[in-house]
BALOBA-1460 file (C-alpha; in Angstrom, 3 decimals):
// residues 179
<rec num="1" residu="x" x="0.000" y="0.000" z="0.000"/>
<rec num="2" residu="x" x="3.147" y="2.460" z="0.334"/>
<rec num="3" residu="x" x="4.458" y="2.073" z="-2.762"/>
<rec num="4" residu="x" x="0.959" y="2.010" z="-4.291"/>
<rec num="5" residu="x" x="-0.344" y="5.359" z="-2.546"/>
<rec num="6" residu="x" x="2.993" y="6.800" z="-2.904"/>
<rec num="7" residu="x" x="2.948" y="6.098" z="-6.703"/>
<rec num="8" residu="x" x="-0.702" y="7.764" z="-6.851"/>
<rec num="9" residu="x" x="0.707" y="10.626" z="-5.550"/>
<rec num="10" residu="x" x="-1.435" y="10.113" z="-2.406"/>
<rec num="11" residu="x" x="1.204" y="11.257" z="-0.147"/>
<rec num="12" residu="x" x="-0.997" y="12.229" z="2.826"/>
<rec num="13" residu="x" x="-2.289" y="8.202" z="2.661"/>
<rec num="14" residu="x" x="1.015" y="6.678" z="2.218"/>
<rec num="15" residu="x" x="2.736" y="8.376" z="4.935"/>
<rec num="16" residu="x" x="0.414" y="6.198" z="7.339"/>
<rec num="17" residu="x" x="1.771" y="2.621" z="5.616"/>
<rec num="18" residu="x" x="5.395" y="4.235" z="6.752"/>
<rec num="19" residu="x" x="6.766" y="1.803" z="9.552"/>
<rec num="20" residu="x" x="7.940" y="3.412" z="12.786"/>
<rec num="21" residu="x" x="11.257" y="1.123" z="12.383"/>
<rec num="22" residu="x" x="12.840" y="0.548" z="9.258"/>
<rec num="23" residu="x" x="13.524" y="-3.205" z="9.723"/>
<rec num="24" residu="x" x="13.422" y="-6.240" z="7.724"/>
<rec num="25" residu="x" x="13.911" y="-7.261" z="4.056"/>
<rec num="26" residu="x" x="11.735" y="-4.195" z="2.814"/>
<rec num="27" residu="x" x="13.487" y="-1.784" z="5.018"/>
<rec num="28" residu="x" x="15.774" y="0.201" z="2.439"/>
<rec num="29" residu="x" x="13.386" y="0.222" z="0.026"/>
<rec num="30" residu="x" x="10.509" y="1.797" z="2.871"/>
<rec num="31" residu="x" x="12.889" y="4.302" z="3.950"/>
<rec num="32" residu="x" x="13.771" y="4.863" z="0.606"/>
<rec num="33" residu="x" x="10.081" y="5.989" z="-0.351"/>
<rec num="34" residu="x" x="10.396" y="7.384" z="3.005"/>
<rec num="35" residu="x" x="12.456" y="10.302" z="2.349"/>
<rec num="36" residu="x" x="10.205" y="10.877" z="-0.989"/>
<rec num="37" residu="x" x="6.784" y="11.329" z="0.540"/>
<rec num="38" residu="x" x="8.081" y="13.151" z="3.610"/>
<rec num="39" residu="x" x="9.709" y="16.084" z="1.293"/>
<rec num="40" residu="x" x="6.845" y="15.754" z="-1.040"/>
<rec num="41" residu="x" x="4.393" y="16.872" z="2.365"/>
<rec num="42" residu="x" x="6.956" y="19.315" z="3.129"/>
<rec num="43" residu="x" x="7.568" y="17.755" z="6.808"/>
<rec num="44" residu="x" x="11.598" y="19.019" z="6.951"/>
<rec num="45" residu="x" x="11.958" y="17.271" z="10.340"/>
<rec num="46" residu="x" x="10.888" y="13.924" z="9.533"/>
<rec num="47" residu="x" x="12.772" y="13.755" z="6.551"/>
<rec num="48" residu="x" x="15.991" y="14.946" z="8.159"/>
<rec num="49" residu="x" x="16.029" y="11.943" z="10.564"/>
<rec num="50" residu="x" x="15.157" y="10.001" z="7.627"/>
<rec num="51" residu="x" x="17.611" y="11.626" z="5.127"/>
<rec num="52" residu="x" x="20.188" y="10.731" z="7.835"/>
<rec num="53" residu="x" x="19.180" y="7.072" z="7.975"/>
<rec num="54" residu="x" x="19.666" y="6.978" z="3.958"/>
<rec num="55" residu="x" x="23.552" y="7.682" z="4.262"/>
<rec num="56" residu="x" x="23.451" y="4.639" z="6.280"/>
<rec num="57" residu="x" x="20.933" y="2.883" z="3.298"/>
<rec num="58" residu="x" x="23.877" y="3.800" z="1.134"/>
<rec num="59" residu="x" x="26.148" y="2.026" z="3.157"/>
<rec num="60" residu="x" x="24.471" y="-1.205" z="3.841"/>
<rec num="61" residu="x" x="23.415" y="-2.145" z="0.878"/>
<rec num="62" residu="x" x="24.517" y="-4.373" z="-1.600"/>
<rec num="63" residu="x" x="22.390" y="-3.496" z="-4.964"/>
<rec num="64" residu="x" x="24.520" y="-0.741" z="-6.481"/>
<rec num="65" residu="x" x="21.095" y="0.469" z="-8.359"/>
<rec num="66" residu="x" x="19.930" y="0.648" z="-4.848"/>
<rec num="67" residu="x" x="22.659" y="3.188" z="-3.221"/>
<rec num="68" residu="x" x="22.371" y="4.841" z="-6.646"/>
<rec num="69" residu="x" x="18.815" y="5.884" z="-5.530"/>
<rec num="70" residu="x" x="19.580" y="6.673" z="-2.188"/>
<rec num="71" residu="x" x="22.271" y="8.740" z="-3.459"/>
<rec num="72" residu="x" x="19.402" y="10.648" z="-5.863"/>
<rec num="73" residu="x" x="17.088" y="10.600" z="-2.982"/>
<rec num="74" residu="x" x="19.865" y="12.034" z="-0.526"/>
<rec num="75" residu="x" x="21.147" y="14.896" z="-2.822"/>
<rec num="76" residu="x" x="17.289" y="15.730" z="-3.553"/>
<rec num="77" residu="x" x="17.130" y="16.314" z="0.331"/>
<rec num="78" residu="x" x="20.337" y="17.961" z="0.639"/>
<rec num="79" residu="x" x="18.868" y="20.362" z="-2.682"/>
<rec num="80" residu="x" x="16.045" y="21.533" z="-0.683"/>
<rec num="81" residu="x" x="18.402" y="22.506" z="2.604"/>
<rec num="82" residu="x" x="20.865" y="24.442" z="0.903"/>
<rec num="83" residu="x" x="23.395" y="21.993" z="1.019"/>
<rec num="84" residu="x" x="24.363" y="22.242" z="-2.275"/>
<rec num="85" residu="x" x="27.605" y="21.065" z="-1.986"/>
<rec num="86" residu="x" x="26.981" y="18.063" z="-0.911"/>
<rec num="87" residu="x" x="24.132" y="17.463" z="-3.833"/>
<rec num="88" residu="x" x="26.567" y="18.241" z="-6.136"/>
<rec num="89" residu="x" x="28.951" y="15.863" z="-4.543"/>
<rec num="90" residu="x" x="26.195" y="13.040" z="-4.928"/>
<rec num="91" residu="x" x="25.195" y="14.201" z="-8.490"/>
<rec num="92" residu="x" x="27.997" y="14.058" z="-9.578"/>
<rec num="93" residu="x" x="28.825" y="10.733" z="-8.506"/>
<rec num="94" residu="x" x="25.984" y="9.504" z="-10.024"/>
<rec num="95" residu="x" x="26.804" y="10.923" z="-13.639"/>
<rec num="96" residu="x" x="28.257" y="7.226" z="-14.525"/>
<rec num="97" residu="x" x="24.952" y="5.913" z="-13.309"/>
<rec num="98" residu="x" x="22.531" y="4.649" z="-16.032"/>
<rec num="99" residu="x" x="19.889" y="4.635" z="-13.722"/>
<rec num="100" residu="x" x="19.695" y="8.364" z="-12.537"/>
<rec num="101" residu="x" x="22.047" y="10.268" z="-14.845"/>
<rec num="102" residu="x" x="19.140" y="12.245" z="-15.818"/>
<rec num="103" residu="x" x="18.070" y="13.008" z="-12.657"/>
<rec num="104" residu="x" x="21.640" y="14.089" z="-11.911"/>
<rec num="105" residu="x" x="22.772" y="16.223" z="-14.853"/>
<rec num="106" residu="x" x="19.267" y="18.148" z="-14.060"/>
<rec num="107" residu="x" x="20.304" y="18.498" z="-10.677"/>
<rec num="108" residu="x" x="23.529" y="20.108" z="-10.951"/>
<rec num="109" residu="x" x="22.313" y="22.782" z="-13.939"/>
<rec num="110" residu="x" x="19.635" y="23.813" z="-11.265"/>
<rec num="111" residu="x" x="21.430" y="23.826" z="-8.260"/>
<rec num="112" residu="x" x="23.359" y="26.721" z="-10.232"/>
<rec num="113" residu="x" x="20.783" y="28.445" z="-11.246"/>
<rec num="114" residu="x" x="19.604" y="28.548" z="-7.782"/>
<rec num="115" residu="x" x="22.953" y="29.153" z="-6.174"/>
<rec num="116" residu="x" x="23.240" y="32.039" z="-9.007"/>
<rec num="117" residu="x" x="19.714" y="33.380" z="-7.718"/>
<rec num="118" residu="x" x="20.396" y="32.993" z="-3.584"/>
<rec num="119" residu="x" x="24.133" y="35.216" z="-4.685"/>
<rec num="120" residu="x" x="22.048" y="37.720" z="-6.042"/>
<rec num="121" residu="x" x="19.119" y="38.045" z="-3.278"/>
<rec num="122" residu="x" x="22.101" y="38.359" z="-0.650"/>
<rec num="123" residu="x" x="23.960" y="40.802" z="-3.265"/>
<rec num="124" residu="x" x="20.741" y="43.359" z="-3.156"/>
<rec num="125" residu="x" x="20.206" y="43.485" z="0.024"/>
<rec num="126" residu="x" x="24.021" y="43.970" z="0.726"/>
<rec num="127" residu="x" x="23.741" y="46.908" z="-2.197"/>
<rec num="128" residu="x" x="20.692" y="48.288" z="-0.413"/>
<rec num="129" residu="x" x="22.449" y="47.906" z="2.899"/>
<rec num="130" residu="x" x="25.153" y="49.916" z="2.040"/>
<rec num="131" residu="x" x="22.655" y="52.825" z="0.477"/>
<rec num="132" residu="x" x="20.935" y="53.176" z="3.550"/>
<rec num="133" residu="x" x="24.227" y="53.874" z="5.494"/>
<rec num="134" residu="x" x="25.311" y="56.857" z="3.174"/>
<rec num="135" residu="x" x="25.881" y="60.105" z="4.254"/>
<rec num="136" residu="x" x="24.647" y="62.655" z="1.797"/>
<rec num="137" residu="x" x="26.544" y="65.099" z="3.451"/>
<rec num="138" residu="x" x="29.855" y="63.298" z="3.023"/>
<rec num="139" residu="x" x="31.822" y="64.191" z="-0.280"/>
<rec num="140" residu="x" x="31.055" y="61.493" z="-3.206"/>
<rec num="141" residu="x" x="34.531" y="60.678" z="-3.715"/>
<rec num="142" residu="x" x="34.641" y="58.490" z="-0.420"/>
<rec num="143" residu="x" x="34.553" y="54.901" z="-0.652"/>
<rec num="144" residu="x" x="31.530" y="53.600" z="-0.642"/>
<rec num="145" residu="x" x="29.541" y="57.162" z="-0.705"/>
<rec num="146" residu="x" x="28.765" y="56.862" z="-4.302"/>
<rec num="147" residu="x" x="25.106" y="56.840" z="-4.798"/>
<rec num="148" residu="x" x="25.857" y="56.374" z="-8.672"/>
<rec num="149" residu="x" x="28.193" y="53.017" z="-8.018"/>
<rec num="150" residu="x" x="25.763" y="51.456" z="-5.656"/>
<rec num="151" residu="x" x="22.367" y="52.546" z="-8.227"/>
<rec num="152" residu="x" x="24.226" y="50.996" z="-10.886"/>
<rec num="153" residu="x" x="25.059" y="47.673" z="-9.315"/>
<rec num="154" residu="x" x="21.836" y="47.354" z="-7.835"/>
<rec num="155" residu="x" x="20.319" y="47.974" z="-11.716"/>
<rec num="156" residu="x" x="22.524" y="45.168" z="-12.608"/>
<rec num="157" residu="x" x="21.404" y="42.746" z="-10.098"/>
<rec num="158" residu="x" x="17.884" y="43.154" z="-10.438"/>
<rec num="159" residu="x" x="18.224" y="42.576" z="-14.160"/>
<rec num="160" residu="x" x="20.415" y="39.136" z="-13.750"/>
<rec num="161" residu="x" x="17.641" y="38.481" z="-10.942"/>
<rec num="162" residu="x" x="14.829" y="39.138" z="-13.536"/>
<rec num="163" residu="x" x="16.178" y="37.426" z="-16.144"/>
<rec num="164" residu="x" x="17.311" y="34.006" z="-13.484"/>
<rec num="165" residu="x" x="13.386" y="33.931" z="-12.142"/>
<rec num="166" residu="x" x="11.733" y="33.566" z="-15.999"/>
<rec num="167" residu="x" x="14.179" y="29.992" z="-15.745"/>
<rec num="168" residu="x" x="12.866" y="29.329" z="-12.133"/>
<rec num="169" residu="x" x="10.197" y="27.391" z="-12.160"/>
<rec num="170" residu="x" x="8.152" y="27.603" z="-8.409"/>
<rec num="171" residu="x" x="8.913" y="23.662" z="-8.188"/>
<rec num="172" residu="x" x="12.489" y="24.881" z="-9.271"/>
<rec num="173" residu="x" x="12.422" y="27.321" z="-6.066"/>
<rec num="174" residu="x" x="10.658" y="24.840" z="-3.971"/>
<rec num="175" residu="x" x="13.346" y="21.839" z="-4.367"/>
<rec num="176" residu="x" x="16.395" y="24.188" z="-3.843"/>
<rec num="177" residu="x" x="14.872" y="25.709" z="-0.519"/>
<rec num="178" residu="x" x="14.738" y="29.339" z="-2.295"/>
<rec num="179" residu="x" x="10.222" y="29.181" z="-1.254"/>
């Protein structure tokens, strides 16, 4: 019934065919689904104590297709933190996997594009930061007093910003933590 609701799409359902301890033959592959359907419902908390049980699913066992999909799943989770670096670590070791290279090439184009957008959130709010602590009074030519500089770099992050979001998709922005 897990895999069936969970393959429906009837997360909400499947969470309840979750068992409270991942034991026995099915184990990797509950836990596996696991993960899945608690970051599809958005519950962070439980999928952090689950995301740390799939390093060990990784470990343990023995079907390389199988730690190739916990890798997937694991980089997925580590996506939506803002660990990138880690999901790019995974992707990338899965790029000479036949089983999810398409899941990881797409993975480490967007996890550019949405470390390229997070730079340039924290780079306008630095710019306006730094606007709203010049002195008008104090002579242009001082570091850091030049209204022009800062207008100008602010122009030129909103644009990259602009033109970033029209390749952002919101399910783009939801799996890369920037919602």
């Amino acid at each position: 019934m897990l895999s069936f609701n969970r393959g429906l799409g009837n997360f909400q359902v499947a969470v309840d065919f979750l068992p409270r301890r991942f034991s026995g033959p099915l184990a990797l592959v509950e836990l596996f689904f696991g993960l899945g359907i608690m970051m599809a419902l958005n519950r962070m908390d439980d999928a952090k104590r689950l995301a740390l049980k799939c390093a060990w699913g990784i470990n343990v066992s023995k079907n390389q297709e199988m730690k190739q999909l916990f890798m997937k799943q694991l980089a997925a989770y580590c996506a939506r933190t803002r660990e990138w670096s880690a999901a790019v670590a995974l992707w990338e070791e899965l790029l000479t996997s036949d089983l999810c290279l398409e899941d990881a090439i797409r993975g480490l184009v967007n996890v550019g594009l949405a470390h390229s957008l997070h730079a340039m959130a924290q780079g306008i709010a630095l710019v306006r930061a730094l606007k709203s602590t010049r002195d008008p009074a104090t002579p242009q030519k001082i570091l850091g007093n030049d209204k022009t500089k800062w207008d100008g770099i602010e122009r030129f992050l909103e644009q990259r910003k602009l033109t970033l979001l029209k390749l952002a998709s919101a399910e783009l922005k939801r799996d890369f933590g920037l919602a």
